[in-house]
C-alpha positions as CSV (number, residue, x, y, z in Angstrom):
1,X,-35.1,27.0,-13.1
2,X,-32.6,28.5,-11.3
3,X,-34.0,32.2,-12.3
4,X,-36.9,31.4,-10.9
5,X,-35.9,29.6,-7.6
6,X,-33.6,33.0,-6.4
7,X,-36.8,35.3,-6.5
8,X,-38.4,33.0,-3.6
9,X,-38.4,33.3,-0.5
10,X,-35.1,32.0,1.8
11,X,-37.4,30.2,3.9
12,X,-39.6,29.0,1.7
13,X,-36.5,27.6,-0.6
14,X,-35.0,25.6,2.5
15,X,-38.2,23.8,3.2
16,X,-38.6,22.8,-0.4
17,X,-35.1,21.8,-0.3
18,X,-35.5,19.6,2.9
19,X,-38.6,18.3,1.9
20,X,-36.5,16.7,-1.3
21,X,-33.5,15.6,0.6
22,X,-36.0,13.6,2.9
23,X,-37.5,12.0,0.0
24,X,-34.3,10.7,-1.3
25,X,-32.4,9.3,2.1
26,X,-34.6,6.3,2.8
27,X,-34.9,5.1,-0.8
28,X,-31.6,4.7,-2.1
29,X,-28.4,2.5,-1.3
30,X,-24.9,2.2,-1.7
31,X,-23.3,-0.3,0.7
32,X,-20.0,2.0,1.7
33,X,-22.8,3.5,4.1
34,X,-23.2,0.4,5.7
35,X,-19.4,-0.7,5.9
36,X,-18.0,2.1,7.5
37,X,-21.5,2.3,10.1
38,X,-20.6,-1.3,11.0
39,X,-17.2,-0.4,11.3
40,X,-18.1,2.6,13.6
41,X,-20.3,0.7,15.5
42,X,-17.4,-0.7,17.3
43,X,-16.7,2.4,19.1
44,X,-19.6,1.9,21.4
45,X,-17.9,-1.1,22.0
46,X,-14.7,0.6,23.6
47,X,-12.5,-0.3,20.9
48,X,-10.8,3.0,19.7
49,X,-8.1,1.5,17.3
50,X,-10.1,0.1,14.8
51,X,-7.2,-0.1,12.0
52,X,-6.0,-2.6,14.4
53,X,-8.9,-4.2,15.7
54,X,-10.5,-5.8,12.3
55,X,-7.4,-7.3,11.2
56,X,-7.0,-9.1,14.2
57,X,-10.9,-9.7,14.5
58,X,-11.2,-10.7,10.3
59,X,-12.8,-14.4,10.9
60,X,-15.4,-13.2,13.1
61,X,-16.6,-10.5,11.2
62,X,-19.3,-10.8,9.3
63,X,-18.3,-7.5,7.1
64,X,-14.0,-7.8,6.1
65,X,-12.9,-4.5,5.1
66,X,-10.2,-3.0,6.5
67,X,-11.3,0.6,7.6
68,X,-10.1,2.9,4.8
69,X,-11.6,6.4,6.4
70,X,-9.0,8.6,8.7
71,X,-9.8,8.7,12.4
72,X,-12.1,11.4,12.8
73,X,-14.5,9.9,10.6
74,X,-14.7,6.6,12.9
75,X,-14.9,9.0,15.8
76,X,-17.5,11.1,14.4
77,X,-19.7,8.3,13.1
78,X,-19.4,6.0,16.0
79,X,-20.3,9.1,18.4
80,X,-23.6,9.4,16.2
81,X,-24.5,6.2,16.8
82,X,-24.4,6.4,20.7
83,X,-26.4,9.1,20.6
84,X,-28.9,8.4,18.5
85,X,-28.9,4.5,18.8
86,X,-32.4,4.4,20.6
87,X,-33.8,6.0,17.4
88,X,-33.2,3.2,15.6
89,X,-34.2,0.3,17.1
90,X,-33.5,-3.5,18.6
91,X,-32.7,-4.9,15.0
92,X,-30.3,-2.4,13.9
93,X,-26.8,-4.1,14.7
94,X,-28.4,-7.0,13.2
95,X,-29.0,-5.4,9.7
96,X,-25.6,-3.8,10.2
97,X,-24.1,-7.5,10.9
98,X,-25.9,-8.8,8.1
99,X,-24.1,-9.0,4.9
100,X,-26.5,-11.3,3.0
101,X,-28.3,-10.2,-0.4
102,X,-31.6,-10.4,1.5
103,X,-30.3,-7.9,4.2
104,X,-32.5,-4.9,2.5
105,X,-35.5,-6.5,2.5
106,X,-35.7,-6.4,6.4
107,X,-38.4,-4.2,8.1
108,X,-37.3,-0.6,9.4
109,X,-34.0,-0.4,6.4
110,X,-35.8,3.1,5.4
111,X,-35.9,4.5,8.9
112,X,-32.1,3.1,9.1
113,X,-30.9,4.8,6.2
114,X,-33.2,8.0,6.6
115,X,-31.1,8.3,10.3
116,X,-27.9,7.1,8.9
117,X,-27.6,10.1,6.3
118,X,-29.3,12.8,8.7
119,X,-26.0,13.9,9.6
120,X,-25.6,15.0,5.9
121,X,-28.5,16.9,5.8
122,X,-27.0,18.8,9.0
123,X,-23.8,19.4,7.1
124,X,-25.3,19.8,3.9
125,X,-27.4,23.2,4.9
126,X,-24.4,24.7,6.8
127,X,-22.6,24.7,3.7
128,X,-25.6,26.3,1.8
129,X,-25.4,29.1,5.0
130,X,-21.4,29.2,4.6
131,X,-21.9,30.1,0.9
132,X,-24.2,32.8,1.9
133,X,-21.3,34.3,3.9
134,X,-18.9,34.9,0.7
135,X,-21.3,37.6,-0.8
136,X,-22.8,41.2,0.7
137,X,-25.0,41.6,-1.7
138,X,-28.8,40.0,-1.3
139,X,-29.5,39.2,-4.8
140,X,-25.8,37.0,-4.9
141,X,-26.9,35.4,-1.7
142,X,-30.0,34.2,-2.7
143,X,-28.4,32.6,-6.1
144,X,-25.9,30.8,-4.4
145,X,-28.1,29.3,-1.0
146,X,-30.7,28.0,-4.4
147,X,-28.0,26.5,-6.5
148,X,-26.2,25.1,-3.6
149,X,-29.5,23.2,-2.4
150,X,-31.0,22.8,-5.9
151,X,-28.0,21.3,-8.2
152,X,-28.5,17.8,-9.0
153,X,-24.8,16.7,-8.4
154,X,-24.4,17.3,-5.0
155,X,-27.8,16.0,-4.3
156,X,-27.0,12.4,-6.1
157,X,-23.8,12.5,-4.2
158,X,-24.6,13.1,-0.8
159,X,-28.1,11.0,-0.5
160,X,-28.1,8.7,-3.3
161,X,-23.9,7.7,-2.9
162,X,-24.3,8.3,0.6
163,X,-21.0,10.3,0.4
164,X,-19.3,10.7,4.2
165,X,-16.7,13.5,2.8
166,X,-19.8,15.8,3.3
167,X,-18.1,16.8,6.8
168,X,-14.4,17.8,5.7
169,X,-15.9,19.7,2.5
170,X,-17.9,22.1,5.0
171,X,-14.4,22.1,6.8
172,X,-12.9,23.2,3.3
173,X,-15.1,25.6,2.5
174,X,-15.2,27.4,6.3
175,X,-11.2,27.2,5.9
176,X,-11.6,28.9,2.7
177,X,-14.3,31.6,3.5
178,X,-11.6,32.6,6.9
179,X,-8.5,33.0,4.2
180,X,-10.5,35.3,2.5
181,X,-11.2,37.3,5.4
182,X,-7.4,36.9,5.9
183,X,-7.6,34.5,9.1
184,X,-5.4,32.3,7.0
185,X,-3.8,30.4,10.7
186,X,-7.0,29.6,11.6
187,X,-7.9,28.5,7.7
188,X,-4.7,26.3,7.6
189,X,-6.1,24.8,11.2
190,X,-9.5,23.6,9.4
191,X,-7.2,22.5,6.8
192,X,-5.1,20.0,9.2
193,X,-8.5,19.1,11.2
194,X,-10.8,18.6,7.6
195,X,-7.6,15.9,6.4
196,X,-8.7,14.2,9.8
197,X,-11.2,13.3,8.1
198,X,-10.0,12.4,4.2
199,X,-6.5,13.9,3.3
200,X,-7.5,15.5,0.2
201,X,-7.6,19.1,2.0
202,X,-3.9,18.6,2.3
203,X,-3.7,19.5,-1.1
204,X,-4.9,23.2,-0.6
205,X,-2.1,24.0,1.8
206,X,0.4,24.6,-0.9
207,X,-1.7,27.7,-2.1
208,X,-2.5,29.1,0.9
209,X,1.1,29.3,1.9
210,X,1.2,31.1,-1.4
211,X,-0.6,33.9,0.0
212,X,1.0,33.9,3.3
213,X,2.1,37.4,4.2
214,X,5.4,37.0,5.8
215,X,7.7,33.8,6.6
216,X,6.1,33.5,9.7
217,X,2.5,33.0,8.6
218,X,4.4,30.9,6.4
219,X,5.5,28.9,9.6
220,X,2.2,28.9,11.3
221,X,0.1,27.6,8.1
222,X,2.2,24.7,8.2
223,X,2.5,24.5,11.6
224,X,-0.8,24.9,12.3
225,X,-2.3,22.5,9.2
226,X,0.3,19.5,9.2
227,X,0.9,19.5,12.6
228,X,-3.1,19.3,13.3
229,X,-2.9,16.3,11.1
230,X,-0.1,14.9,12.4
231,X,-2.0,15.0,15.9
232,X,-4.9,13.4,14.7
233,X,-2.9,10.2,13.2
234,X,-0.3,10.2,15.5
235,X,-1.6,7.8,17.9
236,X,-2.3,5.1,15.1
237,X,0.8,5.3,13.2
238,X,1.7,2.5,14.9
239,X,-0.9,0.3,14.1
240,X,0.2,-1.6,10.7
241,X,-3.5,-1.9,9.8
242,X,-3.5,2.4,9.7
243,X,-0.4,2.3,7.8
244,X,-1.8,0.1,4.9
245,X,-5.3,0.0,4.9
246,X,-5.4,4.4,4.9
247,X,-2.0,6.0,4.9
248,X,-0.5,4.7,1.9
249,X,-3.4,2.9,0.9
250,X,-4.3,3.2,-3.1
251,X,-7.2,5.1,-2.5
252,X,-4.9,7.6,-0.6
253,X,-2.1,7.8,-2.9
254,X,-3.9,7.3,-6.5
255,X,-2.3,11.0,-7.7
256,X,0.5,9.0,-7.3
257,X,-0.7,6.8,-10.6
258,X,-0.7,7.2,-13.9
259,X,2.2,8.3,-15.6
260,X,4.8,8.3,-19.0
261,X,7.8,6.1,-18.2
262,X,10.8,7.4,-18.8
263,X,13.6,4.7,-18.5
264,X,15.3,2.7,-15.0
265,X,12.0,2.2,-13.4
266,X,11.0,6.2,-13.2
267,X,8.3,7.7,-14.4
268,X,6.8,11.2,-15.0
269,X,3.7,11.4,-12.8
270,X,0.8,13.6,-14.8
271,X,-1.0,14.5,-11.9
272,X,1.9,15.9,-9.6
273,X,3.1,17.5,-12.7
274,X,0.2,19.1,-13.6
275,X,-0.1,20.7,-9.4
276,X,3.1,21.9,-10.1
277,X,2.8,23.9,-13.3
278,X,-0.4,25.3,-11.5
279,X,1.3,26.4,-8.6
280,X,4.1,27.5,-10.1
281,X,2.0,29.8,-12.4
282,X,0.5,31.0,-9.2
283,X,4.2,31.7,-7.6
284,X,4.9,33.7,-10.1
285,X,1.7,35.4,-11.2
286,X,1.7,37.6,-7.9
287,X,-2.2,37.2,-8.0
288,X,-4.5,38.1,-4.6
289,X,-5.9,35.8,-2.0
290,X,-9.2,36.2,-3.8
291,X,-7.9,34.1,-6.7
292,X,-7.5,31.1,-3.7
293,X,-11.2,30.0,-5.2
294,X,-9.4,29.1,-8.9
295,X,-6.8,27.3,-7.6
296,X,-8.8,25.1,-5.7
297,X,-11.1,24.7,-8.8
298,X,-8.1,24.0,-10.7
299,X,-5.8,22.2,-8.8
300,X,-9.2,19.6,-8.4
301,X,-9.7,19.7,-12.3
302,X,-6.6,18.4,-12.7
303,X,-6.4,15.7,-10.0
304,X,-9.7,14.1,-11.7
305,X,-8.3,15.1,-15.2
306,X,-5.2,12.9,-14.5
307,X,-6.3,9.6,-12.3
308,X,-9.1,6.9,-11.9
309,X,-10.8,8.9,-9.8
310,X,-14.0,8.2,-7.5
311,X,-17.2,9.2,-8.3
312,X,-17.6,10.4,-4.8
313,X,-14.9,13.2,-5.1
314,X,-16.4,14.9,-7.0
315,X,-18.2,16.9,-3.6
316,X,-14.9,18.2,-2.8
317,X,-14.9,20.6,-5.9
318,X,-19.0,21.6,-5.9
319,X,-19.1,24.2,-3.3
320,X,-15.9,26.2,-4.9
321,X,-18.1,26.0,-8.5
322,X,-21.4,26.7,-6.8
323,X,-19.5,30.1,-5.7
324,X,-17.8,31.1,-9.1
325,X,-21.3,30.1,-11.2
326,X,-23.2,32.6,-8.6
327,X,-20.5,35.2,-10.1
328,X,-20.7,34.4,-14.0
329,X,-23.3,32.4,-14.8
330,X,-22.1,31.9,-18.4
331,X,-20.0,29.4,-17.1
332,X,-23.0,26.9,-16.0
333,X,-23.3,25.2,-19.2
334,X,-19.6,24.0,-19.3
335,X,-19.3,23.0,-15.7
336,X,-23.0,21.2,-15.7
337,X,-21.4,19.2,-18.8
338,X,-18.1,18.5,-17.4
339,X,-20.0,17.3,-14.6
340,X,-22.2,15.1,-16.5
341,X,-19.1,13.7,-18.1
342,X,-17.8,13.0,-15.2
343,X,-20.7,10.7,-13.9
344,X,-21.1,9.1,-16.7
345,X,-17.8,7.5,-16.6
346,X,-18.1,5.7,-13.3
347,X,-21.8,5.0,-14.2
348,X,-20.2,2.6,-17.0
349,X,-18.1,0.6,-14.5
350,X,-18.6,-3.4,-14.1
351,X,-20.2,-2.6,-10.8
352,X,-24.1,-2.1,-9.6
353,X,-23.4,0.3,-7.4
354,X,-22.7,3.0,-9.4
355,X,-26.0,2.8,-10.8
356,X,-29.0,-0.1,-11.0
357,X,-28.3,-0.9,-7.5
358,X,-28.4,1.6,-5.9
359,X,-32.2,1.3,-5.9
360,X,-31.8,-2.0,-4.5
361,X,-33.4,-0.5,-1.0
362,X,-36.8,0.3,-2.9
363,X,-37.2,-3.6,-4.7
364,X,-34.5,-7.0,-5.1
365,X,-35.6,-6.7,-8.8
366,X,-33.4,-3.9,-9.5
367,X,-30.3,-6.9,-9.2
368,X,-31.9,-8.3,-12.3
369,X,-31.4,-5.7,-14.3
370,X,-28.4,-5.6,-16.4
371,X,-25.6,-3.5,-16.3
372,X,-24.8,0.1,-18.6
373,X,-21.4,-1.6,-18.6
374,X,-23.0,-5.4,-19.9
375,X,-25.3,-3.5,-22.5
376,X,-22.6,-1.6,-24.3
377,X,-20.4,-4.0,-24.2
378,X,-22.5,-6.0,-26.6
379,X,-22.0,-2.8,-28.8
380,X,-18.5,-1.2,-28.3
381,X,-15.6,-1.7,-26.1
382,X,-16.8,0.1,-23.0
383,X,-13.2,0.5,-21.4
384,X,-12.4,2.8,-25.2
385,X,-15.8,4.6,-24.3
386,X,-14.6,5.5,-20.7
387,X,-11.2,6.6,-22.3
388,X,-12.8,9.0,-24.9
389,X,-15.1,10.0,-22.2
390,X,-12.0,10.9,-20.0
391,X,-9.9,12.5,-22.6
392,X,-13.1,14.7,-23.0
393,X,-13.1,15.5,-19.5
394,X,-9.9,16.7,-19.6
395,X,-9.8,19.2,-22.5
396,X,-12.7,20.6,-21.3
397,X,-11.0,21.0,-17.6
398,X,-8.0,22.8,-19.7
399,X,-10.5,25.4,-21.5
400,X,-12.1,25.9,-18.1
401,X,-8.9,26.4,-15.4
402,X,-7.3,28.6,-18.5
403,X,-10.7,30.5,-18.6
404,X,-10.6,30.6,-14.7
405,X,-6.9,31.9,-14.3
406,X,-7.1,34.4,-16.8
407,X,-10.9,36.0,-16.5
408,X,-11.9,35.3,-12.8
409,X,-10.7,38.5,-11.1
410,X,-13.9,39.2,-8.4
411,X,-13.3,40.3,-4.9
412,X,-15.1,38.8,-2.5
C-alpha cells in the first residue's frame, strides 16, 4: 500500500488524506475531548487559573475533574473556542454542560466534534510537512509525507481518541528537526515551551545536552528548556489544585511506578533505570547528533516497556518511527507489531472507551455491547493476558532499541 501511495502525486495524497481525516472526526467519541473543552470553556469566562477555580467551583459543576493538562493547553483550547465559538452554535455550552448518557444524541454533536478536532487536522499536516524537511532527496520525501498521513496508528489516535498531545508532538518534532541542523538553543526552547503543554518532552533534554558542544550550550539548553517551563508554571505553583491535580499528579509521575523492592521502604525504579543505562550508553558511546532520533525512539520504548502506560502516548513516539521506517523499511513489520501490541492492551481494559464506545456518537446501542475485557474474562484471566501481552511488548522493544543503537547510522 505504501509502495503504491509514494508514486502519487503530493497533492493529490493530501486531499485523499484530508478527505479521510474528515470522515473520521464527527463519528467517533471519547469523552476526555469533552472534559478538558468544558474545562477550557471557562477561559472565555475570565477565569485564567483554572487548577484553582474547579476545586473551589466542584458542586456547581456539572463535569468534576480537576484539570489534569499543563497551562498552555487550557490557554490554547479556550483561545479556540473564542474564536471559533459562532461556528458552533447556541446549544453548544449546553452539550458541553451536559454530562448525561443521552448528551450524544443531541442535534449538531457531529458538527461539535468535527470543529472540536479541526485543530488536529491543522497540526496533524504540519507534522506531515515537518517530516518532509528531514530528507533532500524527493523519493524519501514523498515516503515519509504518505506514511505520516496514511499509518493507521496515528490516525486512531488523533481522531478516534481525540488525542490533545497532537500540539507538543509537532513542538517535539520541530525541536528535533533544529538540533539536527545544530540550532540545539532554540531546540531546547521548543523543548521547555512543548512541556507547556504535557511534560513528557522534558525527557529529551537529557540527550540533547549530550550533544551540546561546549559547557555553555550546555548552560543555555537548560537554561533555555527548564527555565521556559518553569515560566509557563510559574504563575500556578501556587495554586494547590496545579500542584496535585498536574504536577505530581499520577498521570505526571507514573515512570515513577513500578519497581523491585529492595528492603527499608526503597525500591529500584525499572523505568528510571532503564533511562539511565540508555543515556549512559549514549555518554559514553561518543555517537553524533544524528543518532538524537534513536534515543528518542528508545528512551520512549522503554518508558511504555516499564509502566501502565496510556494508550494516548503512544503519538509522542510515531513521528520519530515514521522517520527511521522512511530510512529502512525492513523495520515496518516489527514496529507495526509492537504497535498493534500495544493497542491491544488498553483495548482489553474494563473500560468502553478504549473501544465499543467510542462509537457511541454514531448510535446509544454501541453501550449495549459488551466489553473485550467482559468476553474474555469468561475464558481467561484478562489481567494474565494484558501481562503476557506486556512482557511481549517489552522483548520486542529490547530487540528493536538494540537494533536501533547498533545499525541506525544515517545522516540526515
Amino acid at each position: 500500500m505504501f509502495n503504491l501511495i509514494t508514486k502519487l502525486e503530493l497533492k493529490r495524497v493530501l486531499i485523499l488524506a484530508i478527505i479521510i481525516r474528515v470522515l473520521l472526526m464527527p463519528f467517533s467519541f471519547h469523552p476526555d475531548i469533552k472534559v478538558y473543552n468544558f474545562q477550557s470553556s471557562f477561559l472565555k469566562k475570565g477565569i485564567m487559573d483554572i487548577y484553582s477555580y474547579i476545586p473551589l467551583n466542584k458542586d456547581k459543576l456539572s463535569i468534576k475533574e480537576e484539570y489534569v493538562y499543563f497551562p498552555l493547553t487550557y490557554f490554547s483550547i479556550g483561545a479556540y473556542q473564542i474564536i471559533t465559538i459562532p461556528l458552533f452554535g447556541d446549544d453548544f455550552i449546553d452539550w458541553l454542560s451536559d454530562a448525561s448518557q443521552t448528551a450524544n444524541e443531541r442535534v449538531g454533536v457531529f458538527r461539535y466534534l468535527f470543529l472540536l478536532k479541526l485543530p488536529y487536522l491543522f497540526f496533524d499536516l504540519i507534522i506531515a510537512f515537518l517530516l518532509m524537511s528531514f530528507f533532500s532527496n524527493n523519493s524519501q520525501k514523498r515516503k515519509v509525507f504518505s506514511y505520516w498521513l496514511f499509518n493507521p496508528f496515528s490516525l486512531v489516535l488523533v481522531y478516534v481518541f481525540s488525542n490533545i498531545d497532537i500540539i507538543p508532538v509537532t513542538l517535539t518534532v520541530l525541536s528535533l528537526l533544529l538540533a539536527l541542523r545544530k540550532k540545539i538553543t532554540l531546540a531546547a526552547l521548543l523543548l521547555g515551551i512543548a512541556a507547556g503543554f504535557k511534560g513528557y518532552p522534558l525527557l529529551f533534554i537529557p540527550f540533547l545536552l549530550l550533544y551540546s558542544r561546549s559547557l555553555k550550550e550546555r548552560i543555555l539548553v537548560s537554561f533555555f528548556s527548564f527555565g521556559m517551563f518553569f515560566i509557563i508554571i510559574a504563575p500556578f505553583l501556587g495554586s494547590s489544585g496545579f500542584r496535585e491535580a498536574t504536577l505530581t499528579s499520577g498521570l505526571t509521575t507514573r515512570l515513577l511506578t513500578g519497581g523491585i523492592n529492595i528492603g527499608f521502604g526503597e525500591s529500584l525504579i525499572l523505568g528510571i533505570v532503564s533511562i539511565a543505562i540508555l543515556f549512559f550508553y549514549r555518554l559514553t558511546a561518543h555517537n553524533n547528533i544524528n543518532t538524537l532520533i534513536t534515543d528518542y525512539i528508545s528512551l520512549l520504548l522503554l518508558l511504555y516497556s516499564f509502566m501502565h502506560f496510556h494508550i494516548q502516548w503512544f503519538l509522542w513516539i510515531l513521528p520519530f518511527v515514521v522517520l527511521i521506517l522512511t530510512i529502512q523499511n525492513r523495520l515496518i513489520p516489527l514496529f507495526f507489531l509492537l504497535g498493534i501490541i500495544g493497542f491491544l492492551i488498553p483495548f482489553l481494559y474494563q473500560d468502553k472507551y478504549m473501544s465499543v464506545g467510542l462509537l457511541t456518537v454514531i448510535s446509544p446501542l454501541y453501550n449495549q455491547l459488551s466489553l473485550p475485557y467482559d468476553v474474555l474474562s469468561r475464558i481467561y484471566n484478562v489481567n494474565t493476558i494484558q501481562g503476557i501481552l506486556h512482557s511481549t511488548f517489552l522483548g520486542g522493544s529490547l530487540v528493536l532499541i538494540n537494533k536501533l543503537l547498533k545499525e541506525f547510522d544515517h545522516e540526515f
